[in-house]
C-alpha positions in Angstrom: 14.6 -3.0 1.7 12.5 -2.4 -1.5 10.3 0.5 -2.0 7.9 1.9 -4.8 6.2 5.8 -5.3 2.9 5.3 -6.4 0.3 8.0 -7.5 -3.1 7.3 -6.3 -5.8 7.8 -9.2 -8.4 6.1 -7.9 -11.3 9.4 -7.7 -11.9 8.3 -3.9 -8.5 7.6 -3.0 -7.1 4.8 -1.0 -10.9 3.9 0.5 -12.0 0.8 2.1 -12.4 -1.5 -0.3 -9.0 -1.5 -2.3 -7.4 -0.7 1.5 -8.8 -4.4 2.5 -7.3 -6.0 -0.7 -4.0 -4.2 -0.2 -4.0 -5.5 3.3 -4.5 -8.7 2.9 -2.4 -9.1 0.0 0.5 -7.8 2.3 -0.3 -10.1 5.4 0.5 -12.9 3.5 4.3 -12.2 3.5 6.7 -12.4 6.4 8.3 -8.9 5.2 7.7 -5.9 7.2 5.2 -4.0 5.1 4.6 -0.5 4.9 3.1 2.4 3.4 4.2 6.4 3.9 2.0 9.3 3.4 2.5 12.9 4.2 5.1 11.8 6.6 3.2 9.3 7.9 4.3 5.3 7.8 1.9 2.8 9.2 2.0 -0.6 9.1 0.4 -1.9 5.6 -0.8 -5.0 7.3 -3.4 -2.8 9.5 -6.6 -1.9 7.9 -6.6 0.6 10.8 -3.5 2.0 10.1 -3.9 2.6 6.3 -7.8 4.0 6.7 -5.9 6.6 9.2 -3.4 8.3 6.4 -6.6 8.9 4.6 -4.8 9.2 1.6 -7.2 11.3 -1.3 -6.7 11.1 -5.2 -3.9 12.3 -6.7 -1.6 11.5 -3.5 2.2 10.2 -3.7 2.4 7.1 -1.4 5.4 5.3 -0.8 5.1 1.3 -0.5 7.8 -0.4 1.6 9.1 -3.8 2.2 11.8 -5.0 4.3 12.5 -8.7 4.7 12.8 -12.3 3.3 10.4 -11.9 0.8 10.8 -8.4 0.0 10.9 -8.4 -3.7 7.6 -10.7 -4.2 6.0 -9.0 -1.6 5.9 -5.0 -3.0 5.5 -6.8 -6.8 2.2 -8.4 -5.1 1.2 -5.1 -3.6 1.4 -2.6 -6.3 0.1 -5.5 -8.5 -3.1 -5.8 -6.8 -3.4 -1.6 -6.3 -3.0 -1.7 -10.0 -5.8 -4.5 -10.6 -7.9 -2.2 -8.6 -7.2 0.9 -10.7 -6.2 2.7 -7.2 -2.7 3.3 -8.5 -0.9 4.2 -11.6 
């Protein structure tokens, strides 16, 4: 299992659009996927489920991936947060 903490800068936070980029950038791997607020873990390959953490700016989110393609898939991710300017 690999994991990164990632700070959310983006002034909205984790909102719709960089969400539906995230997600579909992790439904392209076979990895489990997931993403931990608050307490919280939802599947990162659920639009749904990440909306519902409603994560603000300035939040500590933990990205996980647990698989085949573990270490590609969470380089992927933060990659395309970072592209967005949602993370740091």
């Amino acid at each position: 299992m690999k994991e990164a903490v990632v700070l959310v800068v983006d002034p909205v936070g984790l909102h719709a659009r960089p969400a539906t980029v995230a997600v579909n950038a992790a439904s392209k791997f076979k990895c489990e996927v997931k993403v931990a607020f608050k307490g919280r873990s939802v599947n990162m390959k659920s639009i749904m489920g990440v909306m519902s953490l409603g994560i603000p700016t300035q939040s500590e989110i933990t990205i996980t991936c647990d698989g085949d393609d573990e270490d590609h898939a969470l380089a992927t991710i933060v990659d395309v947060l970072r592209t967005q300017n949602v993370i740091q």
